[in-house]
N, C-alpha and C positions, 0 to 999 in steps of 0.2 A: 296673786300677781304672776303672769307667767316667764316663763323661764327662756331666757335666748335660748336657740337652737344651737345644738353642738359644731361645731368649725368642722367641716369637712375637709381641708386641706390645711397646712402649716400658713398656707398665706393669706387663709381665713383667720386664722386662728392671729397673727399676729395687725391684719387690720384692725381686731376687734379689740387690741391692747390700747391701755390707755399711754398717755404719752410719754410721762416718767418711765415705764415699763420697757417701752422702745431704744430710752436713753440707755438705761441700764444694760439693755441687749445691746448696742453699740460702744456702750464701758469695754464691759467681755470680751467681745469680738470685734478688737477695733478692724481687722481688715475687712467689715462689711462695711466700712465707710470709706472704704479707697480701692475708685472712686466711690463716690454718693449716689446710690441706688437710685432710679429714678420712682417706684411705687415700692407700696411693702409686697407686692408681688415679685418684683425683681429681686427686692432686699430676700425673700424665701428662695427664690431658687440659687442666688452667691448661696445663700447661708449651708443649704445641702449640698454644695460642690465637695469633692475628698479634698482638696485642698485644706478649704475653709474650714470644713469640718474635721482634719487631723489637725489644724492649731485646736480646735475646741475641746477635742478632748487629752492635748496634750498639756493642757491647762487646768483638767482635773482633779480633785485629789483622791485618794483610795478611795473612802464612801462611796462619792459620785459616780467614780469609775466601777465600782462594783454591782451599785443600781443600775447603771447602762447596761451589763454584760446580765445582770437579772431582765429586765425588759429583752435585751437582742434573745434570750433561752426562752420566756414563754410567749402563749401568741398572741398576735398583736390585731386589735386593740387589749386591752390588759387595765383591771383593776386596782388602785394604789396597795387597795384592801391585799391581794394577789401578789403584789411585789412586795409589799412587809412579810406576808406570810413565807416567799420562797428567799428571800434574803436574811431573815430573822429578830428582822430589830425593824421600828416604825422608818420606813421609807415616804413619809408625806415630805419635810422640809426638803428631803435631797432630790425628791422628783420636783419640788416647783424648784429648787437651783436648777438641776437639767431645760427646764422649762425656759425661766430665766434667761438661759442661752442658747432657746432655742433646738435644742438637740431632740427635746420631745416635746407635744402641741396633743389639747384635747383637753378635756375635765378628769378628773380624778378617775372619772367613772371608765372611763375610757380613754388612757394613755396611749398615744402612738410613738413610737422611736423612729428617728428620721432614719430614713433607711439605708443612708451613706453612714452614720455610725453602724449602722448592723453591719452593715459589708467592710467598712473598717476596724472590727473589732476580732474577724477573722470567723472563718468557719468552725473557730472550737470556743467557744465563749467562755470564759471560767474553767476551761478542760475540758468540756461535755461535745460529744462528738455530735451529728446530723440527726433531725427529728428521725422518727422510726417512719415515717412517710417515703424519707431521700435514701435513708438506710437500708432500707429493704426494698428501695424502688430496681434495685440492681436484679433483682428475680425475675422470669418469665411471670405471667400471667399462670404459667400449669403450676409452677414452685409456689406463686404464692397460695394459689388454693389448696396445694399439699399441706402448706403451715396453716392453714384456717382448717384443715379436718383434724390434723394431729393437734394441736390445742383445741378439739370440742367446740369449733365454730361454725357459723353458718356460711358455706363453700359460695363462692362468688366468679368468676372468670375476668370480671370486669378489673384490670387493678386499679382503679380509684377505689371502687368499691372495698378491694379487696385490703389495700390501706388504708383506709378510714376503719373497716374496724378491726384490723389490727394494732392500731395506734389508740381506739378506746381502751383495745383488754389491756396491752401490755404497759401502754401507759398509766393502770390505774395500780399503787404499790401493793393494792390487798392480791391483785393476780399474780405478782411480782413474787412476793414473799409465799403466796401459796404450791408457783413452780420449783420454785428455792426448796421446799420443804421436801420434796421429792427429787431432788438432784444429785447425781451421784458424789463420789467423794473428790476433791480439786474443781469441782465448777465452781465454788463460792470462791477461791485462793483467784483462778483468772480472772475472777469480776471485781475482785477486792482488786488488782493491779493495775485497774483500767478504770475504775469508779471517779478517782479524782483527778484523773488525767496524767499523763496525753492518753485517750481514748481509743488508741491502734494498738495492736501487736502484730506480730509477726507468725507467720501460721502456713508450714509447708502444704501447698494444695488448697489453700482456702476457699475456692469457689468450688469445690468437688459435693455433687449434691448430695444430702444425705435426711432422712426420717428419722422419725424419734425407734420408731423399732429397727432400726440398722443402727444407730449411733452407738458407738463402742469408745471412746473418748470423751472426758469433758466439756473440750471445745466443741463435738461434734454433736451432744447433747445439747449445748447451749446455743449452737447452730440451728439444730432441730427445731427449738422452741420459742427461734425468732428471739432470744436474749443476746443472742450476738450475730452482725453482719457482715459481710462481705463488701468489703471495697476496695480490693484486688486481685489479682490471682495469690499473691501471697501474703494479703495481709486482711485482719478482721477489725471492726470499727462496735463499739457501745452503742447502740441506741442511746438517744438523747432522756427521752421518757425513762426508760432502766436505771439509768444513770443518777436521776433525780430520784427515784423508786428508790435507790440503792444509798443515796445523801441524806436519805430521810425528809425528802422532799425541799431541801437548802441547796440554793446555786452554791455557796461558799460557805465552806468547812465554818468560818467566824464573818459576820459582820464585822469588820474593822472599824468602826466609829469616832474611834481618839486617835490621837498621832502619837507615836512613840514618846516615852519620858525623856527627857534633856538631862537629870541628874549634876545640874551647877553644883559647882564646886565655890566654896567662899575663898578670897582673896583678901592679904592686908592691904587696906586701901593704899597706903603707903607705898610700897610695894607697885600697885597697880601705876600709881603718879609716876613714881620715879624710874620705872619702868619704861613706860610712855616717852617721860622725856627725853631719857638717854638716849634711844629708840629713833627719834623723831632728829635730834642734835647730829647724830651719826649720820643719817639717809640726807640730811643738807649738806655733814662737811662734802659724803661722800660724791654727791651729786656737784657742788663746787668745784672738789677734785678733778672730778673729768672735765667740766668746761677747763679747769686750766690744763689743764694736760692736751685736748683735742684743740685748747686756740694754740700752743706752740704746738704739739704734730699731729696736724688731721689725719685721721684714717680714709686710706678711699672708700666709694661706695663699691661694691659688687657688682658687677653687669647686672644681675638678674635682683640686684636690690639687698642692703642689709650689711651687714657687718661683717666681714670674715672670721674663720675662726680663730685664724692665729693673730689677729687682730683684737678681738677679744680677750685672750688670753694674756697678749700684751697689756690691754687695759687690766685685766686682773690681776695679775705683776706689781703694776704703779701704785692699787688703788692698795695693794696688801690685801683682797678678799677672794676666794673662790670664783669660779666660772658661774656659776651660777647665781650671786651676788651679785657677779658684775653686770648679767644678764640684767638684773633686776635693775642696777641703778642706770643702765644705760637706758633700759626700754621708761623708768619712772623719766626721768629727762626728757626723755624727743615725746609722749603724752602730755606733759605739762610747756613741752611747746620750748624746750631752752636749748636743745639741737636739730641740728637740717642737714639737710644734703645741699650744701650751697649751690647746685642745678649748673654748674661750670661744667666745660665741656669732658673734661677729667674730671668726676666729683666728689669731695669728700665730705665728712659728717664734721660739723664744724660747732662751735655752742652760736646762739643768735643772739642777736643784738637785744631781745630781751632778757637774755642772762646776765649781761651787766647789771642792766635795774632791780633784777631778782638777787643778786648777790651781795646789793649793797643793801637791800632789805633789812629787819629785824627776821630771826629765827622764827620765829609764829607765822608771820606773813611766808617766808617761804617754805614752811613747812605748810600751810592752807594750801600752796600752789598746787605742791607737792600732791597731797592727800587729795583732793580735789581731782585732779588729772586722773588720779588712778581710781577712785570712786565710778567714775561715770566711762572708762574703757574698756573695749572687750579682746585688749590685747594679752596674753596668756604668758611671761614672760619664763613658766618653767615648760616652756616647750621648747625653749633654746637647746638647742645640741640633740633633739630629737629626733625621728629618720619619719618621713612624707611613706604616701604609700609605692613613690617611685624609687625610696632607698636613698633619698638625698637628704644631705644635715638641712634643719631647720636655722636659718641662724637671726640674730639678734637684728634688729628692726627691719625685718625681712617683710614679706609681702603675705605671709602664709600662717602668721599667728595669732590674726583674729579667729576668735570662738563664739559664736552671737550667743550661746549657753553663757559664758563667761560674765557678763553683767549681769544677768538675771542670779546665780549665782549666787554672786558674790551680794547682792540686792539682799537674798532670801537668809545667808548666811549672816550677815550684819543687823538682818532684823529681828533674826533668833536671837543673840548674842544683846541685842538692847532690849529684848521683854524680859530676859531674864535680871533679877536683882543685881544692881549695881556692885561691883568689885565682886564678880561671879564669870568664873569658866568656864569652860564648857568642853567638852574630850571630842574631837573630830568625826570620832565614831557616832556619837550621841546626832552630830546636827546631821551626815551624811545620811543617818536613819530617818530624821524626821522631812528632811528633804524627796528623798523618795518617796515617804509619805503623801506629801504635799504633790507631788507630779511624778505618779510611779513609769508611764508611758515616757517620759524623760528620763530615767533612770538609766546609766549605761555609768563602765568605769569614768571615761575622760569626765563624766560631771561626780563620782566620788573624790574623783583627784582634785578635781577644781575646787572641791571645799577645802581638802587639806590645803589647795597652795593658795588658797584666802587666806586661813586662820596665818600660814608664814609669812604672806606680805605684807599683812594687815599688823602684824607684829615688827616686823623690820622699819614699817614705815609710822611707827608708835601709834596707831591707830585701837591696837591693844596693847597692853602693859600687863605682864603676867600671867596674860594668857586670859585677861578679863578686856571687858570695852571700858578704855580711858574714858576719864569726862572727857577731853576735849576728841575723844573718839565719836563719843555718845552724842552730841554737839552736834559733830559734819553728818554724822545716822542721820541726824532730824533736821538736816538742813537750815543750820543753824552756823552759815562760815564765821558770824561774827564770833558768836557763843563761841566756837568750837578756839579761833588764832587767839581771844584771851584764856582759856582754863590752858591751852599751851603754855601761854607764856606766863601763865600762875605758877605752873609747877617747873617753869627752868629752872637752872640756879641761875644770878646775876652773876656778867660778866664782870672778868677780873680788868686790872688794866694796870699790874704788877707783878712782873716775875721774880724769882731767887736765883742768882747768877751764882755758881757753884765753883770753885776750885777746879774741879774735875772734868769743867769743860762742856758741863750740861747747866742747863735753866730748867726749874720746873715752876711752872703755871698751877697755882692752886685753885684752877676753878677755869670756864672755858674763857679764853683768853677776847678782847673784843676783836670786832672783826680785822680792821684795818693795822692792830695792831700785830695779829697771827700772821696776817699777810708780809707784812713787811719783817718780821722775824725769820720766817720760813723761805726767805733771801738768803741767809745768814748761817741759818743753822737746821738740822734734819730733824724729824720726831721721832724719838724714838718707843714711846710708847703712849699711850693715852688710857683715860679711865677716869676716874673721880682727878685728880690730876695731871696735864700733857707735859712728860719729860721732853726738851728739847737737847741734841748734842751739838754740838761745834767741833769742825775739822780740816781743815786744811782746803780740802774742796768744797767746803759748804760756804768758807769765808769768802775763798775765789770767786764762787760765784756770785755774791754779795757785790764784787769787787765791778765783776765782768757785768753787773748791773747795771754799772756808773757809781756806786759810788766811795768816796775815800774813805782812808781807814780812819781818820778823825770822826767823818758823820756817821758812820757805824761804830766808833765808840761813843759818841755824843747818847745816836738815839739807846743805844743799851745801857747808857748811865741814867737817862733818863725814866728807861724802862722796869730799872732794877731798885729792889726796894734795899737795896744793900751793895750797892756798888760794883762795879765791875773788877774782877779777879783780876790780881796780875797777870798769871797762867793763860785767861781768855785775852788781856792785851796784849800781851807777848806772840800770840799766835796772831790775832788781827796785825802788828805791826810788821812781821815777821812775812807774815803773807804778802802786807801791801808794798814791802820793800824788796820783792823779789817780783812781784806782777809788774806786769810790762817792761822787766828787762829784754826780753826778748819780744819781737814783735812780727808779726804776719801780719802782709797783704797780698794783694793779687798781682802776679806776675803769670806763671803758673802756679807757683804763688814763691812768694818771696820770702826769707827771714831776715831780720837785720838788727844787731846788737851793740851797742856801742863797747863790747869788750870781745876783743878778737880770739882769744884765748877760749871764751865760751862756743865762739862759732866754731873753734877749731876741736872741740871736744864732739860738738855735734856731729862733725863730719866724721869722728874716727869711731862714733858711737852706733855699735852693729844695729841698735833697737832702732834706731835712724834711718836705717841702707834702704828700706820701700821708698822711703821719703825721693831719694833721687837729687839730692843733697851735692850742689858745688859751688865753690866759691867764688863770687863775680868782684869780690874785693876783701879786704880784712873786713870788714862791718857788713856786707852784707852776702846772703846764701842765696842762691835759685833753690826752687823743689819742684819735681815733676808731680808733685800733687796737688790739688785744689788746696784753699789754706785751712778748711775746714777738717780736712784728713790730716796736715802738719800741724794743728792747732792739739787735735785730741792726741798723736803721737809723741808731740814733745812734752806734753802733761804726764802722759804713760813714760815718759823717761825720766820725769822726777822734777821738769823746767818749770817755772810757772809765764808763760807768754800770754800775750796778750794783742789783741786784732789791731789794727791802725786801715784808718781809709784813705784815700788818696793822696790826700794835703800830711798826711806823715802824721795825723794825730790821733789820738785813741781812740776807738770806734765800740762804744758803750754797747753791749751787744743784749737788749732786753726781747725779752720773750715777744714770740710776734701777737699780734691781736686780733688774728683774723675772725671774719664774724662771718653766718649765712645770713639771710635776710631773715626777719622774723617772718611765723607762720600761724596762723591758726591751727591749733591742738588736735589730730587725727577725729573724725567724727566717729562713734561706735558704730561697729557693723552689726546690727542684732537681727536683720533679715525679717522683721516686725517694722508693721507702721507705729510711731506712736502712738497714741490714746488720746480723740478725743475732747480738748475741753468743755465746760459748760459751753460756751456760746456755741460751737461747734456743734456741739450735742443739736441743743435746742433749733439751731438751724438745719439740720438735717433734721429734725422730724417733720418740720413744719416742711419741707421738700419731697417727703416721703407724704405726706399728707394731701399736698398738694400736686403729685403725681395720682395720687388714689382718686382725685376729683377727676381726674382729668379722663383715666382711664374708664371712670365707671359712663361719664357723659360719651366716649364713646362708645359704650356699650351700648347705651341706649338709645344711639343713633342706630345701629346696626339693626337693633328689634330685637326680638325675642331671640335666646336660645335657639340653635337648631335641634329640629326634630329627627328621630331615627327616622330614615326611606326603608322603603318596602328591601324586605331581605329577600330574595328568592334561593331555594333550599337549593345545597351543592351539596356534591360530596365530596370528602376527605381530602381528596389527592388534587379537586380544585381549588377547595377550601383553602390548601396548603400553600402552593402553588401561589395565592394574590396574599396571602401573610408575608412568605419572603418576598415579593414586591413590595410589599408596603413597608418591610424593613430597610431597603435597597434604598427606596423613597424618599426617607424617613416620613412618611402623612399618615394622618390618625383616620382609622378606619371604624365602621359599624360593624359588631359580629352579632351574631344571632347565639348561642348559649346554652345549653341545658346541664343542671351542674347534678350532684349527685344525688338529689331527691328527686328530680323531675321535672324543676320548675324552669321555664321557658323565660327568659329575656334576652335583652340586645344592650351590648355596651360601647361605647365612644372609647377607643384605645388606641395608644400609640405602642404599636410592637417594638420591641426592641431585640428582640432574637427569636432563633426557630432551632430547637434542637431537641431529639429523641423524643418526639412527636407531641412536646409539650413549647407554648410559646407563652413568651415572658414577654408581659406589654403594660403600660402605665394605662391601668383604667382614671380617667378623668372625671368618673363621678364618685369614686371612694377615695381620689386623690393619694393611690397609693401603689406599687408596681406587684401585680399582681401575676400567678400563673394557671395558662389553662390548658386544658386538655384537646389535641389538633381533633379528636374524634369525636368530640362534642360539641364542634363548631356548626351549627347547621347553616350558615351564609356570612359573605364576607360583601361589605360593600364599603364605596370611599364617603369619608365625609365630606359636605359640602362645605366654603367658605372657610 
């Protein structure tokens, strides 16, 4: 049965794939389908853009990335056989993954690498400097035939000639190792420093020409005998050939094959649970925290967007956590969509009207929200307080702290963390290695760090427990929110709905208190510590503002006799009655603002009381004061004087002064920025191939209107400096031209190419019948003519 013919071009090669094959290449590479190629000719040439092709192989992992840099070192076409041999280990599955995506096209037998990865993978591949062709191309024509007598070769003028076989002898290691043997003492110490790269040194006078019987130096021996080149005035470069002579014929010291060990660590499952929860319970109270604190005093927004700092700080003040906590719980909030910028013309960060609904939630539910939000963002939240490269602070929900690395990430980290055994750790160092692994071309610090400040948010917002993946961590990994809001709410404890009213003016909560009832407590009294149990204190101004809430000291001892599983202390009544029969003896409203008491004796201490004298305090009568301050400035003063007063509105009566509830409108949750199209689905797939398939019809029916192929026209012979002359025209042009050819044995043909440069007498042009960009020599061109059609 005979055998297809081999794919002469990458967009042969991928017509000829069958159709799953094509899917699979647009899995990979989704931005070849945006948009949708119109033929898989079109879909080949996106695919070789440097664009396209630096996502491709920035999606590599060491292996693959290492067989690329083996194919870009030897030449191309290239045997699998050839690339297991110079890599060291079997390279068949990792050239068909390369294939797979496209980066290389051809049978086994004859491998090509798209030639936008060659040029992207830099002119030192693996460390190994320029073939000895480019290396040595820097010599006249009389130099290089000086190195072909002094190495025992046969003298040439021509230098194609004259490189080709110097690139036989020196390339083959038995000639290699036989001039070594004869080399004085320190040439083998400067090839050993150059061997695995970087491939230059530094070298006073390097282009100074010298023979093997004048060389008095090691470099200048090594000079002499074509083992090392010139590729400056002061610097010399390894032949590529030498270099692999000198590797023992291996692009890379090791075939790297495996990804680094992870070395889990076991965890008490216990431990991991309660962990998780704690974890999870704290990042909602904390997150509640700030909506109440942001609906009574909104922070502005920044002109240029984001949180100020000493705004922040302030929040970090209230919540009791570090700056960088705080960072975290503000940016977990506005991701899950519960603060905004309410868009007023003045604007502040406000909680949104879906904060309500989320705060009357059970803990599971909003801790899913929670976890959720921050799963799928590529907001970075320890780059708060960090300096841009203009020297300006980064600050909290600012405009400048997505990272499109950030999801991928934090993706890759999560899925380390759930292949390993359950209630199993993992040491930051371990995944940050194996990540590199997986995408060494990715590898830069800001993504080591972004693994560390995964494994800590992913902990803060109990998504680990102990440094292990919670079940209900392992859950949201697998996309699993139902799975993941009950194994939460397995390992809560249940809440209480009973405290211990103490003597000493504290309550403590033996377990987390429920919602509605914390809330209304925390009117009343402050926290003053929390843990396995929340101490609560009571004080004078915590009752006050119980008070200043609306309401009397009857219904705040009711609800704490209610709430107490042992009655309420005399010492806590004593202070609530004590309190409420001294509120609102004195009272403020707006005048400038006014005081007024029914006991004149009190007003008259006021006035002779110096903590008072701002105030701007005179008497318009026995009962009542003016003040030249707003009442909200005599309100907090005559507190700080020891008074307990209280607001009144117009009509003369108490003015209940409850927190305000200002809300921003709710929003849809910030979209990731990750500078990637998504991927892809099945139907998706399947309908772009059949488009791709169906551009391939179309294309070839025009072909075949057109008629055959064009033929080469007659070439009439030119010389050199005419030849040249309609090359940079046809560069200038850009139109593919007919040349006429003679290469280094003699043999006469003509090719169809598109030039694409003209420089040191060699031009660089896409031949369209080897479908690959080739270079020729200007002096062997014997006719140039244009193509028709």
């Amino acid at each position: 049965m005979p055998t297809a013919p081999a794919p002469r071009t990458l967009a042969e090669d991928l017509r000829a794939r069958a159709d799953p094959e094509l899917e699979v290449l647009l899995t990979h590479r989704p931005d070849l389908a945006a948009p949708l190629p119109t033929s898989t000719t079109a879909l080949a040439t996106r695919a070789t853009t440097r664009a396209s092709t630096q996502r491709a192989l920035e999606r590599l992992d060491t292996p693959a990335l290492q067989v690329a840099e083996v194919l870009a070192v030897l030449p191309d076409p290239v045997s699998v056989t050839a690339v297991s041999k110079a890599w060291g280990a079997k390279a068949g599955p990792v050239v068909a993954e390369l294939r797979r995506r496209a980066l290389v096209w051809g049978p086994d037998r004859r491998v090509h690498l798209v030639q936008a990865v060659r040029e992207l993978l830099g002119p030192h591949p693996a460390g190994l400097g320029p073939p000895l062709a480019e290396a040595l191309g820097r010599r006249s024509p009389q130099r290089l035939a000086e190195l072909l007598e002094d190495l025992g070769l046969e003298v040439s003028h021509d230098p194609e000639v004259a490189l080709t076989r110097l690139g036989a002898h020196l390339g083959e290691p038995g000639h290699v190792a036989e001039l070594l043997a004869g080399a004085p003492e320190g040439a083998r110490a400067v090839l050993d420093k150059l061997t695995w790269g970087p491939p230059t040194g530094a070298v006073e006078r390097a282009d100074r020409q010298v023979r093997t019987a004048t060389a008095t130096t090691p470099v200048e021996w090594l000079l002499a005998h074509g083992l090392l080149a010139v590729s400056g005035p002061g610097t010399v470069v390894l032949p590529r050939e030498v270099a692999l002579a000198l590797r023992g014929g291996r692009v890379h010291a090791v075939a790297d094959r495996e990804p680094p060990p992870l070395h889990p660590r076991e965890r008490r499952h216990e431990l991991v649970v309660a962990g998780s929860a704690e974890a999870a319970a704290e990042a909602c109270r904390l997150v509640e925290e700030l909506g109440r604190l942001w609906g009574e005093a909104a922070p502005p927004v920044l002109r240029a967007g984001g949180l100020g700092v000493r705004e922040l700080r302030r929040t970090a003040g209230a919540l009791e956590v570090d700056e960088p906590t705080a960072a975290l719980v503000v940016e977990t909030a506005w991701v899950a969509g519960l603060v905004a910028d309410d868009g007023e013309v003045e604007p502040r960060w406000l909680p949104t009207t879906a904060f309500d609904q989320w705060r009357e939630a059970e803990t599971a539910e909003r801790w899913l929200q929670l976890a959720s939000g921050w799963l799928s963002t590529t907001r970075v939240p320890a780059l708060v307080g960090s300096r841009d490269a203009k020297d300006a602070v980064r600050n909290a929900l600012g405009p400048d702290l997505d990272r499109a690395s950030a999801l991928a990430v934090r993706t890759a980290v999560l899925a380390e963390l759930a292949a390993v055994p359950a209630d199993h750790a993992v040491a930051v160092d371990d995944l940050a290695a194996r990540l590199r692994w997986q995408a060494p071309r990715r590898a830069t610090r800001l993504r080591d760090d972004l693994v560390a400040w995964t494994v800590r948010d992913a902990s803060w917002l109990g998504v680990l427990g102990a440094g292990a993946l919670s079940p209900a961590g392992r859950a949201l990994v697998a996309g699993d929110e139902d799975g993941a809001a009950d194994a939460l709410a397995a390992s809560l404890p249940q809440p209480v709905h009973e405290v211990l009213l103490q003597a000493d003016l504290t309550a403590v909560a033996p377990g987390p208190l429920e919602a509605h009832l914390a809330r209304r407590l925390e009117t009343l009294a402050r926290v003053e510590s929390r843990g396995g149990a929340t101490v609560y204190r009571f004080d004078t101004a915590t009752v006050r503002r119980g008070l200043d809430d609306g309401q009397t000291a009857d219904e705040a001892l009711g609800f704490l006799a209610d709430l107490s599983a042992t009655g309420v202390p005399q010492p806590l009544e004593y202070l609530v009655r004590d309190v409420a029969r001294r509120h609102g003896r004195v009272r403020v409203g707006r005048a400038g603002a006014y005081v007024r008491a029914e006991d004149p004796a009190l007003l008259a201490e006021l006035l002779a009381d110096k903590r008072c004298a701002r105030l701007g305090l005179r008497a318009l009568a026995p009962t009542v004061l003016a003040a030249a301050a707003d009442p909200e400035e005599v309100l907090a003063a005559l507190r700080a004087a020891g008074v307990a007063p209280a607001a009144e509105g117009p009509d003369g009566e108490l003015l209940v002064r409850r927190a305000g509830a200002a809300r921003a409108a709710a929003r849809t949750p910030p979209r990731p920025v990750t500078g990637e199209p998504p991927a892809p689905g099945p139907a998706l797939l399947a309908a772009a191939v059949r488009s791709l398939r169906a551009g391939d019809e179309d294309v070839a029916l025009a072909e075949r209107r057109r008629g055959a192929q064009p033929q080469a026209p007659a070439l009439p012979a030119l010389d050199p400096t005419t030849s040249l002359a309609l090359l940079r025209e046809a560069v200038g042009r850009r139109r593919a031209v007919w040349i006429g050819y003679v290469d280094a044995t003699g043999s006469a043909g003509r090719h169809l190419v598109e030039p694409l440069g003209v420089e040191g007498g060699r031009i660089s042009a896409f031949d369209r019948g080897e479908g690959a960009v080739r270079s020729f020599s200007v002096h062997r061109v014997t006719g140039v003519a244009d193509a028709v059609g």
